[in-house]
Steps between C-alpha positions, in 0.01 A plus 500: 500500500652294750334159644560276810342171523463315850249262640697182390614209703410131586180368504368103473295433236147592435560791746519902385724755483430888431810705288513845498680741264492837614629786222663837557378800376184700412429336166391108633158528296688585206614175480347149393652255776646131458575219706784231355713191688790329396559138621886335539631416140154649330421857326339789633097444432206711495270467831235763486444840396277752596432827327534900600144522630495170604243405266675238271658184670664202327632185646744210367264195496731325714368752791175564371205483820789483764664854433384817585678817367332824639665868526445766731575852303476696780775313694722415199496147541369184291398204666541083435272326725650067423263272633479100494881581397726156363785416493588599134428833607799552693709779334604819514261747415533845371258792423552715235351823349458613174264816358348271285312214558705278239808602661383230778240312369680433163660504278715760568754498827449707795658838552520480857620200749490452864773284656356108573347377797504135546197254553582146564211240522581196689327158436 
Protein backbone atom coordinates (compact mmCIF):
# COMPACT_ATOMS: atom_id res chain seq x y z
CA UNK A 1 0.00 0.00 0.00
CA UNK A 2 1.12 3.31 -0.72
CA UNK A 3 0.36 6.52 1.65
CA UNK A 4 0.53 10.36 1.19
CA UNK A 5 0.24 12.58 4.08
CA UNK A 6 -0.71 16.41 3.64
CA UNK A 7 -2.55 18.87 5.76
CA UNK A 8 0.66 20.22 7.50
CA UNK A 9 1.93 23.71 7.80
CA UNK A 10 2.14 26.70 10.28
CA UNK A 11 -0.17 27.40 12.76
CA UNK A 12 0.20 29.69 16.26
CA UNK A 13 -0.37 28.00 19.17
CA UNK A 14 -3.49 26.71 20.68
CA UNK A 15 -4.91 26.73 17.09
CA UNK A 16 -5.73 23.26 14.89
CA UNK A 17 -4.64 21.60 12.13
CA UNK A 18 -6.35 18.53 10.24
CA UNK A 19 -3.63 15.77 8.43
CA UNK A 20 -4.72 13.53 6.04
CA UNK A 21 -3.15 10.28 4.78
CA UNK A 22 -4.83 8.95 1.93
CA UNK A 23 -3.70 5.07 0.84
CA UNK A 24 -3.69 3.41 -2.56
CA UNK A 25 -5.35 0.45 -3.30
CA UNK A 26 -8.45 -1.70 -2.59
CA UNK A 27 -7.26 -3.22 0.67
CA UNK A 28 -7.31 0.28 3.16
CA UNK A 29 -9.61 -1.66 5.78
CA UNK A 30 -7.22 -4.33 5.85
CA UNK A 31 -5.01 -2.31 7.57
CA UNK A 32 -4.71 -0.93 11.30
CA UNK A 33 -3.55 2.84 10.69
CA UNK A 34 -0.83 5.00 12.68
CA UNK A 35 0.05 8.43 13.09
CA UNK A 36 3.97 9.23 14.25
CA UNK A 37 6.20 12.78 14.26
CA UNK A 38 9.68 13.28 14.51
CA UNK A 39 11.02 16.57 16.00
CA UNK A 40 14.78 18.16 14.96
CA UNK A 41 17.53 16.04 16.80
CA UNK A 42 14.64 13.59 18.46
CA UNK A 43 13.34 9.91 17.38
CA UNK A 44 10.45 8.95 15.53
CA UNK A 45 7.43 8.57 18.30
CA UNK A 46 4.17 6.99 18.38
CA UNK A 47 1.10 9.58 17.99
CA UNK A 48 -2.06 7.62 17.62
CA UNK A 49 -3.36 4.59 16.17
CA UNK A 50 -6.52 3.56 15.08
CA UNK A 51 -7.62 0.08 14.14
CA UNK A 52 -9.10 -1.73 10.73
CA UNK A 53 -12.72 -1.09 11.67
CA UNK A 54 -11.99 1.84 13.37
CA UNK A 55 -13.01 0.52 16.57
CA UNK A 56 -9.74 0.59 18.69
CA UNK A 57 -7.89 4.02 19.12
CA UNK A 58 -4.80 4.73 21.23
CA UNK A 59 -3.09 7.96 21.91
CA UNK A 60 0.53 8.97 23.35
CA UNK A 61 -0.42 10.78 26.62
CA UNK A 62 1.40 13.68 25.48
CA UNK A 63 -1.69 14.17 22.88
CA UNK A 64 -4.24 12.59 24.79
CA UNK A 65 -7.89 14.96 24.66
CA UNK A 66 -6.31 17.24 21.90
CA UNK A 67 -5.90 14.53 19.04
CA UNK A 68 -8.33 13.06 17.03
CA UNK A 69 -7.42 10.09 14.71
CA UNK A 70 -10.51 8.95 12.62
CA UNK A 71 -10.49 6.86 9.16
CA UNK A 72 -12.74 6.86 6.41
CA UNK A 73 -12.61 3.12 4.71
CA UNK A 74 -14.53 3.96 2.00
CA UNK A 75 -12.21 6.81 0.83
CA UNK A 76 -8.90 5.20 1.90
CA UNK A 77 -7.84 7.80 4.08
CA UNK A 78 -7.10 8.19 8.00
CA UNK A 79 -7.54 11.31 9.63
CA UNK A 80 -5.48 13.54 12.58
CA UNK A 81 -7.66 16.25 13.70
CA UNK A 82 -4.56 18.56 16.28
CA UNK A 83 -6.29 20.90 18.29
CA UNK A 84 -5.04 23.44 21.14
CA UNK A 85 -1.67 22.35 19.22
CA UNK A 86 1.99 23.68 21.15
CA UNK A 87 4.77 24.33 20.31
CA UNK A 88 6.52 20.96 21.17
CA UNK A 89 4.33 19.57 18.71
CA UNK A 90 6.02 20.87 15.81
CA UNK A 91 7.45 17.93 13.76
CA UNK A 92 7.17 16.02 11.01
CA UNK A 93 4.56 13.64 11.00
CA UNK A 94 4.10 10.45 9.21
CA UNK A 95 1.27 7.82 8.86
CA UNK A 96 1.93 4.45 8.57
CA UNK A 97 0.07 1.12 7.96
CA UNK A 98 0.50 -2.10 9.17
CA UNK A 99 -2.12 -5.38 8.98
CA UNK A 100 -1.85 -5.61 12.46
CA UNK A 101 -2.67 -3.43 15.02
CA UNK A 102 0.83 -3.85 16.89
CA UNK A 103 2.54 -3.11 13.78
CA UNK A 104 1.46 0.69 14.70
CA UNK A 105 0.37 0.76 17.99
CA UNK A 106 3.38 -1.26 19.34
CA UNK A 107 5.56 -2.88 19.71
CA UNK A 108 6.25 -3.92 16.50
CA UNK A 109 7.25 -1.28 13.48
CA UNK A 110 5.00 -0.41 10.74
CA UNK A 111 4.98 -2.12 7.38
CA UNK A 112 3.92 0.74 5.50
CA UNK A 113 5.09 4.63 5.58
CA UNK A 114 3.84 7.71 3.99
CA UNK A 115 6.39 10.45 3.24
CA UNK A 116 6.25 13.46 6.21
CA UNK A 117 4.28 16.42 6.22
CA UNK A 118 5.43 19.14 8.42
CA UNK A 119 3.50 20.96 11.32
CA UNK A 120 5.22 23.80 12.96
CA UNK A 121 3.56 25.48 16.05
CA UNK A 122 4.63 28.93 16.68
CA UNK A 123 4.58 30.56 20.20
Amino acid sequence: VQLQAFGGGLVQAGGSLRLSCAASGRTFSSYAMGWFRQAPGKEREFVAAISRSGGSIGYADSVKGRFTISRDNAKNTVYLQMNSLKPEDTAVYYCAADPDIRGVAGPNKPLYWGQGTQVTVSS
